[in-house]
VEXDREN-2710 file (C-alpha; in Angstrom, 1 decimal):
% VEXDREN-2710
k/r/px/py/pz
1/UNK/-25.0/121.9/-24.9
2/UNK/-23.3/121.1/-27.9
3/UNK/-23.5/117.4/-27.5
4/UNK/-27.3/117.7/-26.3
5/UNK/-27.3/119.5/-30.1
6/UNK/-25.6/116.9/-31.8
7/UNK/-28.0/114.0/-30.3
8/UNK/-31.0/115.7/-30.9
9/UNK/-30.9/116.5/-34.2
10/UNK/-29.5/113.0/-35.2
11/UNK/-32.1/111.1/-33.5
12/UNK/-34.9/113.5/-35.0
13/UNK/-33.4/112.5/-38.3
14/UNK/-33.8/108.8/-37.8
15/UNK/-37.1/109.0/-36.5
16/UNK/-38.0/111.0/-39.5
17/UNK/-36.8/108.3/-42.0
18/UNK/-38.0/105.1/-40.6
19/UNK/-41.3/107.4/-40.5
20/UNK/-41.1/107.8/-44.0
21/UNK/-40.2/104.4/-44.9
22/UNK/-42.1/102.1/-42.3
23/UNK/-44.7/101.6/-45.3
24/UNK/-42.0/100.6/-48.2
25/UNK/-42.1/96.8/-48.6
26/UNK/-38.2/96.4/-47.9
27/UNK/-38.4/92.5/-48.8
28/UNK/-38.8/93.2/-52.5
29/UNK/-35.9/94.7/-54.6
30/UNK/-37.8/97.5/-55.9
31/UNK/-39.0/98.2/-52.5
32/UNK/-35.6/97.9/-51.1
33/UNK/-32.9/98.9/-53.6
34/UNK/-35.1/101.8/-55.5
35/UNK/-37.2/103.0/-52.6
36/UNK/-40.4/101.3/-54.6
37/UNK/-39.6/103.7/-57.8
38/UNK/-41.4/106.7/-55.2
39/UNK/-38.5/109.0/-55.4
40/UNK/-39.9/112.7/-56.6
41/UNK/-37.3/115.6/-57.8
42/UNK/-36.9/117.7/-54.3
43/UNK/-36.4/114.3/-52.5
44/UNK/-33.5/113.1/-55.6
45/UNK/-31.6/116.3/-55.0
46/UNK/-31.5/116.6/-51.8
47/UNK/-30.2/113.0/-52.0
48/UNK/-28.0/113.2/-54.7
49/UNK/-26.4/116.8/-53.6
50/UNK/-26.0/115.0/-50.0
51/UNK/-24.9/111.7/-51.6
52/UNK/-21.8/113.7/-53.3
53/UNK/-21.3/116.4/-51.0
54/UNK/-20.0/114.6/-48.1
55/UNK/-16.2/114.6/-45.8
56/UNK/-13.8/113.1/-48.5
57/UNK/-16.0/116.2/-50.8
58/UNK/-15.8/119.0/-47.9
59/UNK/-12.5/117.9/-46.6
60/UNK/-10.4/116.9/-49.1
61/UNK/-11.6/120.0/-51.3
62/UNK/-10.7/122.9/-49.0
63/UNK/-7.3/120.3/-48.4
64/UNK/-6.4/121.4/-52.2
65/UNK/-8.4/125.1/-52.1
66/UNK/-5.4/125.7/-48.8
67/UNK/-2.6/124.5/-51.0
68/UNK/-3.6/125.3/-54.3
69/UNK/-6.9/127.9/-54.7
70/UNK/-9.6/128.4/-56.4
71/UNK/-9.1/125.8/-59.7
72/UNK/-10.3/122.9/-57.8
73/UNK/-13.7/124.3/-58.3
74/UNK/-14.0/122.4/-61.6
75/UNK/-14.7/119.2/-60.1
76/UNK/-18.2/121.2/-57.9
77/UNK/-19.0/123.9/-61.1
78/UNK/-18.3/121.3/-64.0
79/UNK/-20.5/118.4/-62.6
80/UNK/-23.9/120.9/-63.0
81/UNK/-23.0/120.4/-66.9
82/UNK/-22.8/116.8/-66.2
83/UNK/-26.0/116.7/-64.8
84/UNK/-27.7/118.4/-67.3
85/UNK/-26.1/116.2/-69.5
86/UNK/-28.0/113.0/-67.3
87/UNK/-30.9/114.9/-67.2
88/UNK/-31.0/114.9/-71.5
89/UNK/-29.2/112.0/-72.7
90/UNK/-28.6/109.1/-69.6
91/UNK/-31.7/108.9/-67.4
92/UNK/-34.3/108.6/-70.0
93/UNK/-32.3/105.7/-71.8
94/UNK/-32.3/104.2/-67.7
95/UNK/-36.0/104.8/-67.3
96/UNK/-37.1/103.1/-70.7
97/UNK/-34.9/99.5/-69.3
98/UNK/-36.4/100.0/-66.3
99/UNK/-33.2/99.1/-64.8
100/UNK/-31.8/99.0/-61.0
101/UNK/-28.5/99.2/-61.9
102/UNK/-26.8/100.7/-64.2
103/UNK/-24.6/97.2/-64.9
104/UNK/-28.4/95.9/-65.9
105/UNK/-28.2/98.5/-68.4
106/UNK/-24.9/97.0/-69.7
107/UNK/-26.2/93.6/-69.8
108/UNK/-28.8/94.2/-72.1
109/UNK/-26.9/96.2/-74.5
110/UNK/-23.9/93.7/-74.4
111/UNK/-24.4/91.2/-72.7
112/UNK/-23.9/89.2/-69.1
113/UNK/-20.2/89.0/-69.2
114/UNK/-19.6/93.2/-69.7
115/UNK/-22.1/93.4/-66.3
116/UNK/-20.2/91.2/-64.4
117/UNK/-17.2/93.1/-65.2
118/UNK/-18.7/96.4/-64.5
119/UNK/-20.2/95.4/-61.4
120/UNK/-16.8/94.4/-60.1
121/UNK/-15.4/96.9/-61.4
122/UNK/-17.9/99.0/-58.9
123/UNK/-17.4/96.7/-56.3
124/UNK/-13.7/97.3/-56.1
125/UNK/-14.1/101.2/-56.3
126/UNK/-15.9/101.5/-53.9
127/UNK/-14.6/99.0/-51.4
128/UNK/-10.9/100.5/-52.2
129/UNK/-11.6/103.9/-52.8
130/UNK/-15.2/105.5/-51.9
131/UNK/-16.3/104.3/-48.8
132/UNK/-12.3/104.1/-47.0
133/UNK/-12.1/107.9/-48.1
134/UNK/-15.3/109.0/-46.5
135/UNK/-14.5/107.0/-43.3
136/UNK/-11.3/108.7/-43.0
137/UNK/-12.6/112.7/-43.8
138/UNK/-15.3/112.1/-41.5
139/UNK/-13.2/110.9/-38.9
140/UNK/-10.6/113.0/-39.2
141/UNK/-13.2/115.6/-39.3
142/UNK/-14.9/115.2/-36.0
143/UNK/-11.5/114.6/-34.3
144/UNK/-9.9/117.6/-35.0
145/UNK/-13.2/119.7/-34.5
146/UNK/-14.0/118.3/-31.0
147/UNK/-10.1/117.7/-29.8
148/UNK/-11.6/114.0/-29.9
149/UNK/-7.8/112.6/-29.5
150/UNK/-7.7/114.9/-26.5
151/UNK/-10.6/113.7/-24.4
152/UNK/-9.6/110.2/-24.9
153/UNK/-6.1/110.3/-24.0
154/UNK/-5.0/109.0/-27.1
155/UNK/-2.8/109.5/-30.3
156/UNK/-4.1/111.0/-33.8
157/UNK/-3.6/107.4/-35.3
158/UNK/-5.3/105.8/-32.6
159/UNK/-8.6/107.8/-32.0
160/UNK/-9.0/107.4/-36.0
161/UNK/-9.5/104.0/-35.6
162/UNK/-11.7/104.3/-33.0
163/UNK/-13.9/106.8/-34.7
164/UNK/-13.8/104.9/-38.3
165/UNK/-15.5/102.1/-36.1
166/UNK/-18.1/104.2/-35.2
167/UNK/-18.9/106.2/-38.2
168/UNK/-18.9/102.8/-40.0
169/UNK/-21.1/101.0/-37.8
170/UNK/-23.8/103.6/-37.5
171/UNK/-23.9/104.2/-41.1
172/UNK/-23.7/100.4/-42.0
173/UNK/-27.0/100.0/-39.8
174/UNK/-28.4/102.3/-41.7
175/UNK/-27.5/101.6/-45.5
176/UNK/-27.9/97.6/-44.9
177/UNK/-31.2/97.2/-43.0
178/UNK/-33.0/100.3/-44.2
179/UNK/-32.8/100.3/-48.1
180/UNK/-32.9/103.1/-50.3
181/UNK/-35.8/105.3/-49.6
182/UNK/-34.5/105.4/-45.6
183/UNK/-30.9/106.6/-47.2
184/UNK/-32.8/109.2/-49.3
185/UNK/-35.1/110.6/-47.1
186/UNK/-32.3/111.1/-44.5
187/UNK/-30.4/113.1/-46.6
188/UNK/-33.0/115.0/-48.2
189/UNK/-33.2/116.0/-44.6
190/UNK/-29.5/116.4/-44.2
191/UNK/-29.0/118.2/-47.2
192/UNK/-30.8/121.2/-45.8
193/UNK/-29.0/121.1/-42.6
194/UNK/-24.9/120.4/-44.6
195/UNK/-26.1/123.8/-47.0
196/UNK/-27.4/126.1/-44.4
197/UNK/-24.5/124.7/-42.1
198/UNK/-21.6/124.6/-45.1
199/UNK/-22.9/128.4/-45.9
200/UNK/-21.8/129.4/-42.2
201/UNK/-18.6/128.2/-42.3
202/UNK/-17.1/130.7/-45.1
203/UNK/-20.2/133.5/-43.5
204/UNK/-18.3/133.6/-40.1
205/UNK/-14.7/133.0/-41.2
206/UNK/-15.0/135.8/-43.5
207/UNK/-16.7/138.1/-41.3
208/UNK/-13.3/137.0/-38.3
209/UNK/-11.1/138.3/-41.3
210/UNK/-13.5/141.6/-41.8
211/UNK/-13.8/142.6/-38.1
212/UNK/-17.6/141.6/-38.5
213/UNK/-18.3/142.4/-42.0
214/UNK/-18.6/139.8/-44.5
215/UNK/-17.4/141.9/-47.4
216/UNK/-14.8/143.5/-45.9
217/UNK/-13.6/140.0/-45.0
218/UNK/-13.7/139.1/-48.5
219/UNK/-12.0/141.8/-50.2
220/UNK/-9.3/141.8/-47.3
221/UNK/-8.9/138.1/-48.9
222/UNK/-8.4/138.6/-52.3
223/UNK/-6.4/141.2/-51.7
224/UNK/-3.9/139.3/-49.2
225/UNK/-4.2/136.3/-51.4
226/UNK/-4.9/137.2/-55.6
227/UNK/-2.8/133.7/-56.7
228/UNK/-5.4/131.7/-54.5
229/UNK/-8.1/133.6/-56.9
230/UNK/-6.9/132.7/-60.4
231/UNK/-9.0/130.5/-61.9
232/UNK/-6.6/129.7/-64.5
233/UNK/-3.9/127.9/-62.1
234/UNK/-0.4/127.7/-63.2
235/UNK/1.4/124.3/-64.3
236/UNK/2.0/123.4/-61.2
237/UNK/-1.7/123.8/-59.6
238/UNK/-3.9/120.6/-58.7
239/UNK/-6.1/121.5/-61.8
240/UNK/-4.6/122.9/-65.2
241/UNK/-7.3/125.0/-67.3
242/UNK/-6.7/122.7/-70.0
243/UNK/-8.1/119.3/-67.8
244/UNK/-11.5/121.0/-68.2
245/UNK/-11.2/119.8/-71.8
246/UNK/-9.6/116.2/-71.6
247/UNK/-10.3/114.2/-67.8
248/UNK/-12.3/116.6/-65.9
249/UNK/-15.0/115.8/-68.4
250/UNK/-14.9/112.3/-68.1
251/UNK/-14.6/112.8/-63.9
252/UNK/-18.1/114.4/-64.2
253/UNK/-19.6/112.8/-66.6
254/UNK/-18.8/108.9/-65.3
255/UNK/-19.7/110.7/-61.5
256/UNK/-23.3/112.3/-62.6
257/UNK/-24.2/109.9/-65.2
258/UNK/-22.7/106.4/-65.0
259/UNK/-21.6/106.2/-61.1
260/UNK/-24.5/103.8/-58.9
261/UNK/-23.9/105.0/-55.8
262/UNK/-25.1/108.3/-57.9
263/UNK/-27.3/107.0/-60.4
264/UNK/-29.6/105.2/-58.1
265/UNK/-31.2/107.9/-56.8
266/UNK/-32.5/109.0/-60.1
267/UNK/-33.4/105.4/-60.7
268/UNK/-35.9/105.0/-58.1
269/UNK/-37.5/107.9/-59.8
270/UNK/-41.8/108.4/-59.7
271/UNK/-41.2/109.3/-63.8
272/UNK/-38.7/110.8/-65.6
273/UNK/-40.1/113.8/-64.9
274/UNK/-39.3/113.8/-61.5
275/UNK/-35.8/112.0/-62.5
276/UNK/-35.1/115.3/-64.5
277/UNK/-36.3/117.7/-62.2
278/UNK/-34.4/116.2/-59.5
279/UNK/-31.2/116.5/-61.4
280/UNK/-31.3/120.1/-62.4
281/UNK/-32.3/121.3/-59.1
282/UNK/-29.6/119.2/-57.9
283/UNK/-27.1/121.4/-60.6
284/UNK/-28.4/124.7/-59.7
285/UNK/-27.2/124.2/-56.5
286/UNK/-24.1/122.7/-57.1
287/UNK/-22.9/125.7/-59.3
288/UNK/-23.0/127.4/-55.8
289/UNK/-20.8/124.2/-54.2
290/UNK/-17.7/126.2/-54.5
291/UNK/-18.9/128.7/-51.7
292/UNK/-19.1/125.6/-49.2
293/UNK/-15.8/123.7/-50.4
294/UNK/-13.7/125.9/-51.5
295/UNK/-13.1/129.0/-50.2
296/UNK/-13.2/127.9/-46.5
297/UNK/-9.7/126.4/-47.5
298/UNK/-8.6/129.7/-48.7
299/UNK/-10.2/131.0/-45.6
300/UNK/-8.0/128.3/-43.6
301/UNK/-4.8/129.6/-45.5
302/UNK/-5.0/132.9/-44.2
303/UNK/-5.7/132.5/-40.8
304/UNK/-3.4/130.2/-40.2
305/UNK/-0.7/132.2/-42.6
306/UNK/-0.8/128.7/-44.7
307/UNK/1.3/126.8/-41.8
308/UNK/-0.5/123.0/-41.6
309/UNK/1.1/120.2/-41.0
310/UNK/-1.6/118.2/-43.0
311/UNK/-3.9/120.2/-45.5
312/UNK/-6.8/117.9/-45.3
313/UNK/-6.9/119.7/-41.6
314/UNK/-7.9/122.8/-43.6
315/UNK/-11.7/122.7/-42.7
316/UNK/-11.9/121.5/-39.2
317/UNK/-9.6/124.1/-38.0
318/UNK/-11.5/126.8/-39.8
319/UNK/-14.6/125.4/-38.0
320/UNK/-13.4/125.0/-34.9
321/UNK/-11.9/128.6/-35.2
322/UNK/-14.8/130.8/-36.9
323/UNK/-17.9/129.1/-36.1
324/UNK/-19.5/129.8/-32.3
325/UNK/-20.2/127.5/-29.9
326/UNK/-23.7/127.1/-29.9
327/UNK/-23.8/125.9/-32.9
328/UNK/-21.0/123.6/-33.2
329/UNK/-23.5/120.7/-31.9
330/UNK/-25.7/121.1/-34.6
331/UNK/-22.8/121.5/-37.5
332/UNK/-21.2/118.3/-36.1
333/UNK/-24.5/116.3/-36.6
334/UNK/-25.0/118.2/-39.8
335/UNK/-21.8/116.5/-40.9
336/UNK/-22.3/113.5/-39.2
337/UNK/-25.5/113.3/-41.5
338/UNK/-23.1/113.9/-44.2
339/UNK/-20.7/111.2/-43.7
340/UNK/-23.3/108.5/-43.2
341/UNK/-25.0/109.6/-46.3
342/UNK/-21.9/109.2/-48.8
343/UNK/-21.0/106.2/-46.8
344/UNK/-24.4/104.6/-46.8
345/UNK/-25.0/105.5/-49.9
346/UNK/-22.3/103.8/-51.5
347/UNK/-23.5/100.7/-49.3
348/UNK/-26.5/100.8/-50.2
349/UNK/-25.5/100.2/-53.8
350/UNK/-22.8/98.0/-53.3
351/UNK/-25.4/95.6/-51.8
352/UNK/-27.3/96.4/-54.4
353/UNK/-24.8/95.4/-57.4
354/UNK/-24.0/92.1/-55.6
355/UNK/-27.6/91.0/-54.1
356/UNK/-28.6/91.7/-58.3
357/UNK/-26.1/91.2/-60.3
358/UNK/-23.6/88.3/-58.6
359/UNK/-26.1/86.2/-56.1
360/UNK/-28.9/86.3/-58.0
361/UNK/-26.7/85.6/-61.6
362/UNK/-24.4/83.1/-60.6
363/UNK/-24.8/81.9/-57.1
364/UNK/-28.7/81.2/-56.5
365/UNK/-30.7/81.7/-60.1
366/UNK/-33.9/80.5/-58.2
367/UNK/-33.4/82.8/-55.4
368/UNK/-36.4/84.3/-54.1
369/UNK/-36.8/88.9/-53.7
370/UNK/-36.4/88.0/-49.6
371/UNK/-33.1/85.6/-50.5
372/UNK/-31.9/88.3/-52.5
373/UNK/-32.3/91.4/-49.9
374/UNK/-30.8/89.1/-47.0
375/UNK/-28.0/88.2/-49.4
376/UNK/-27.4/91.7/-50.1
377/UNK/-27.5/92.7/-46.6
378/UNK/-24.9/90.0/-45.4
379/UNK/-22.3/91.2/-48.5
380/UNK/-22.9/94.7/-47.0
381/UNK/-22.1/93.7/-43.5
382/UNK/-18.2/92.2/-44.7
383/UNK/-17.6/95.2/-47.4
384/UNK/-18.4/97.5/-44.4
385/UNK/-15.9/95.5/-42.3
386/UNK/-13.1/95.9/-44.5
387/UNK/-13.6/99.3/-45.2
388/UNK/-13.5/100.1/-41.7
389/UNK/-10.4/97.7/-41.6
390/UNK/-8.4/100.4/-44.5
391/UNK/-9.8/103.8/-43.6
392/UNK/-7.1/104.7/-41.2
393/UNK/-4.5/103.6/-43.2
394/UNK/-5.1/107.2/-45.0
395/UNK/-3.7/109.1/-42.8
396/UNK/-1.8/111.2/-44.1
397/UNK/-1.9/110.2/-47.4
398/UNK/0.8/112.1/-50.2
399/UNK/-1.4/114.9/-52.4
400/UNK/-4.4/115.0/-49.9
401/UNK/-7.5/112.5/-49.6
402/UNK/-9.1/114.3/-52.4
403/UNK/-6.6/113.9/-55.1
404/UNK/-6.0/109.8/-53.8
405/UNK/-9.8/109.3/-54.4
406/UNK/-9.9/110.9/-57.9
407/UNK/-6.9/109.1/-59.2
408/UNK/-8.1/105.7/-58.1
409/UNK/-11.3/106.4/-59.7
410/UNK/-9.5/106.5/-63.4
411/UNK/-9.2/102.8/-63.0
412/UNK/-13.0/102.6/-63.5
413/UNK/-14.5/106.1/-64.5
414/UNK/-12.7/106.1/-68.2
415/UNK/-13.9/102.1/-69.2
416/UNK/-17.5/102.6/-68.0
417/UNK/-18.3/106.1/-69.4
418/UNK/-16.7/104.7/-72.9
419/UNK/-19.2/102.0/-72.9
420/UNK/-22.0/103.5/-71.6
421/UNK/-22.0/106.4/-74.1
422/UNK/-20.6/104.0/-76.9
423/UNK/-23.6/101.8/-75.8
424/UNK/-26.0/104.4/-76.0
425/UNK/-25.0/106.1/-79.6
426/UNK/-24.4/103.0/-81.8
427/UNK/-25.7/99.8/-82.4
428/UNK/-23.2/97.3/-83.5
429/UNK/-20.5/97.6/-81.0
430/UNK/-20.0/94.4/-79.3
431/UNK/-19.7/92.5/-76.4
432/UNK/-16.3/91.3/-76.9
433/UNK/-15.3/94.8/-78.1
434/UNK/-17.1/96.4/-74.9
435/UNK/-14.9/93.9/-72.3
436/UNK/-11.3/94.3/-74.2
437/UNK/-11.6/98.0/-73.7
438/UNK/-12.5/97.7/-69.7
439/UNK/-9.5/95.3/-69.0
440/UNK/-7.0/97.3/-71.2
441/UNK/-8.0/100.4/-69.7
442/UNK/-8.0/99.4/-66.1
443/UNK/-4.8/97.6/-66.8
444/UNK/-2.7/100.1/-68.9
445/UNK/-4.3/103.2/-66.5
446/UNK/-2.9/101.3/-63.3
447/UNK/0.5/100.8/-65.3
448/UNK/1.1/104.4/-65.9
449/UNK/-0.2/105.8/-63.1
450/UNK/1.7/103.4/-60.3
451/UNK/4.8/101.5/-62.3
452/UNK/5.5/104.7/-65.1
453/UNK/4.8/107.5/-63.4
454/UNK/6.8/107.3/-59.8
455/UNK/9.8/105.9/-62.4
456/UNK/9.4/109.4/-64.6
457/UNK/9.4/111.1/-61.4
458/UNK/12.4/109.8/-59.9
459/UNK/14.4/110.7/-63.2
460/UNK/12.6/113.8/-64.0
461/UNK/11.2/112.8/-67.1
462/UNK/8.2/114.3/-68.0
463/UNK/4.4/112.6/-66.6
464/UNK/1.2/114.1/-67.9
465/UNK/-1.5/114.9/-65.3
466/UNK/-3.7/112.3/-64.3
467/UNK/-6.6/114.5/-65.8
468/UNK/-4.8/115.0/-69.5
469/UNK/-4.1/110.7/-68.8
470/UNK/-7.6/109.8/-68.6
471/UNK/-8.9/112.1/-71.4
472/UNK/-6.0/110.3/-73.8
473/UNK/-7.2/107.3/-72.7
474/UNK/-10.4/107.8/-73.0
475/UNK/-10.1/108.3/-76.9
476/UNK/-8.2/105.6/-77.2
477/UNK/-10.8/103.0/-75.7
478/UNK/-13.0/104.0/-77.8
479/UNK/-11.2/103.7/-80.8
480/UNK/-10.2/100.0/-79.8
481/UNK/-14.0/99.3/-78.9
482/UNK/-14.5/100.5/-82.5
483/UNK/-11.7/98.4/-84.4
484/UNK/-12.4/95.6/-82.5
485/UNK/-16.3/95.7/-83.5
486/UNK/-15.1/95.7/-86.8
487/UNK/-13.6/92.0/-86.4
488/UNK/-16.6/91.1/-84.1
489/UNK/-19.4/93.0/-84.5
490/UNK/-22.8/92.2/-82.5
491/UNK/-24.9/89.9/-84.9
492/UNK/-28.2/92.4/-85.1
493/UNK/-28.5/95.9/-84.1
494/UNK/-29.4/96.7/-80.6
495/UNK/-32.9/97.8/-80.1
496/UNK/-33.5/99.2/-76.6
497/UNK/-37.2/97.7/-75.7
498/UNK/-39.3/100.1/-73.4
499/UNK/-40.0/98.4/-70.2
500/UNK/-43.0/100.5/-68.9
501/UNK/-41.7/100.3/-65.2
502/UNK/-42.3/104.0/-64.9
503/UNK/-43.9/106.8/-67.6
504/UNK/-40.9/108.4/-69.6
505/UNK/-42.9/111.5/-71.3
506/UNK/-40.1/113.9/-70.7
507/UNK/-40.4/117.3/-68.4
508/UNK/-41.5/120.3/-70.4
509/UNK/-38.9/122.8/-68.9
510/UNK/-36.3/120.7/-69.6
511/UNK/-34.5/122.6/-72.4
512/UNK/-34.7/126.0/-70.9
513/UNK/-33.5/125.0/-67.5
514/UNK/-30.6/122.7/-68.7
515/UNK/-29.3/125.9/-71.1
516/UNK/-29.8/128.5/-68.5
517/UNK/-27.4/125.7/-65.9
518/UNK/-25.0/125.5/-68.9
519/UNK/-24.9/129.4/-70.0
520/UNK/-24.6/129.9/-65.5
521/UNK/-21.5/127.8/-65.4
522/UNK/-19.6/129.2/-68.2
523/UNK/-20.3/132.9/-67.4
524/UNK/-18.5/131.9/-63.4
525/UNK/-15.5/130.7/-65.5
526/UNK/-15.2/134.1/-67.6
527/UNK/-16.2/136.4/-64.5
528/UNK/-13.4/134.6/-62.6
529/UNK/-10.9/134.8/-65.6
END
């Protein structure tokens, strides 16, 4: 029954989004990489929340929540800020360019050589980081939920690598020959399914903890286990208070506002009105994220009196445990949904970044929109390969998937958000000043975090947390970007020139919906305090 579930709702899916998308021109690069700029505001949450909330989110989250509590809720609550933040400042400057990517938008405020190293930049995040990380949740996901290594007859190890192949396959049919809008419209879908779903999970595990009452279950929780309910955290905990103020900032705000895999939903935006809708629906929701990743972990902790081998196990075991069996076929496709989508998603704009910004640049200037696409597709095919190739080689991995996917990111999160914001709020910044900063910050980030730190540990010197790290250097980029103009400023001002790809008259409830986001987050963090 299960597996008749699981089919059935996964095939409906696909039907649904080549439905949707068998009139999109898919030979053109609007058509393909920005869904034909058709996206409306329901249709960019869904994909954005979907995009974001996938395995290496859901997994690697409640991984921490078991270990560590509550305070890992800062990277679901904080981002609804960031968002808002998109909403106001970021996407209209995107929408006036008329941009596909966001190293498009670099290139026109410095200039080609700052896009080229942004775009790598992306390239390699996602390649080493993003989509190995999803691969490996989801896969570790589904195994331990279905007993996969069981039915096979083989080790933990081995049926990874068996189901990284498939996860990566499907999804990399998917995100190469469907484009954009088939990636959207799929998870618009599968966003409905992953929320009602997610929201069952922590539902029926508290209600097995509160002998069939949901309340019961939770105050039986918070009683048995206050330190996993303290907001605060101690020194010790995965996120201290005080990151909220230097690197979970930057985190967010590089994630919401500056990431592609992100960003390109919002991009392929009808208007900005849409664009903005989109993104505080999308925040609304979010601010509720911590009820789906979070507190199933806790959940986890408790029933299993906080005795797992590996903590990125957490959530599977929780499912497998709480939720009943009919409707562990449609959860498993729910999150099968989820794992392509992250993992497409990030596909789709890989092949994006290199079909735009490298074959078209510097390989074939005379290429033609249908050269472009199939050049696109053919990059996507090899970064899929060698993702699938890595994925398994996470097993395991010291600190939890989670906390190996944010740290990575540092290399690339803290030099693009400089730039971008930099970019946006001055004028006379410069290209030379923009791509010292990048290589510096990838460089010396890298440095501390792999050479420095492991040596500080191993003497017990003191290392700061990668959060407080990022936010240092953060400043510090900026500063350098700013000295170095100094010496070589840009020659004129930059004057952003409105492209009049889409209408940018900006939507009227913007202001009173981005407060009431902002004033809904901080009240959480002084009722939990």
């Amino acid at each position: 029954m299960g597996l008749i579930s699981f089919a059935a709702f996964t095939l409906l899916v696909a039907v649904i989004a080549w439905w949707s998308t068998r009139k999109t021109d898919e030979t053109s690069s609007d058509g393909y990489f920005l869904g034909g700029r058709s996206l409306t505001g329901p249709v960019i949450a869904g994909s954005l929340l979907l995009t974001n909330l996938s395995t290496e989110q859901i997994v690697g989250m409640n991984g921490v929540s078991f270990r560590d509590g509550i305070p890992i809720m800062a990277y679901e609550v904080l981002a609804a800020i960031a968002m808002v933040f998109t909403a106001f400042v970021l996407l209209p400057k995107y929408l006036k360019s008329g941009i596909a990517t966001v190293p498009q938008f670099l290139e026109d405020r410095y200039g080609k050589s700052t896009k080229t190293i942004v775009s790598l930049l992306f390239l390699l995040g996602y390649a080493i980081s993003m989509l190995p990380t999803v691969l490996y949740s989801g896969a570790l996901a589904i195994n331990t939920m279905f007993d996969i290594p069981e039915m096979l007859g083989t080790g933990p190890k081995a049926t990874l690598w068996i189901t990284v192949w498939a996860i990566g396959i499907i999804g990399s049919i998917y995100a190469i020959f469907g484009g954009l809008k088939a990636v959207a419209v799929s998870d618009s879908i599968n966003a409905v399914g992953l929320i009602v779903g997610g929201s069952l999970i922590p539902i029926f595990g508290l209600m097995k903890i509160g002998d069939g009452n949901v309340f019961k279950g939770l105050k039986t929780l918070t009683t048995a286990l206050p330190e996993k309910f303290d907001i605060i955290g101690g020194p010790d905990s995965d996120v201290p208070f005080l990151t909220l103020f230097t690197g979970m900032i930057i985190v967010n705000f590089y994630y919401w506002g500056t990431n592609q895999a992100i960003i390109q939903r919002a991009l392929g935006a009808k208007n900005l009105k849409e664009g903005q809708k989109g993104l505080l629906l999308a925040a609304f929701v979010k601010i509720l994220g911590p009820f789906i990743v979070v507190l199933p972990g806790i959940i986890a902790f408790y029933l299993f009196n906080g005795d797992l081998a590996n903590a990125d196990e957490a959530y599977p075991m929780v499912v497998k445990a709480v939720l009943p069996l009919a409707f562990i076929g449609f959860f498993a496709a729910v999150l099968f949904g989820a794992i392509l989508s992250s993992f497409n998603s990030a596909l789709n704009s890989s092949v994006t970044l290199f079909g735009l910004d490298f074959y078209k640049e510097y390989i074939n200037k005379d290429a033609t929109e249908k050269q472009v696409v199939k050049a696109g597709k053919t990059f996507g095919i090899v970064l899929a390969l060698f993702s699938m190739a890595i994925a398994p080689l996470l097993y395991g991995v010291q600190g939890g998937v989670f906390t190996y996917l944010q740290e990575l990111n540092g290399t690339h999160s803290v030099p693009i958000l400089a730039i971008v914001v930099v970019g946006i709020f001055t004028k006379r910044v410069s290209s030379k000043a923009a791509n010292i900063a990048i290589l510096f910050s990838a460089i010396v980030y890298l440095l501390l975090l792999y050479v420095v730190r492991p040596m500080c540990i191993e003497s017990g010197a003191y290392f700061p947390h990668f959060l407080h790290l990022m936010g240092a250097l953060f400043v510090l980029v900026v500063i350098i970007m700013f000295v170095v103009s100094k010496f070589y400023p840009r020659e004129t001002d930059y004057l952003q020139e409105y492209s009049k790809q889409v209408d940018i008259t900006p939507w009227k409830f913007l202001k009173p919906v981005g407060y009431a986001v902002v004033a809904a987050v901080i009240g959480l963090y002084i009722y939990l305090s």
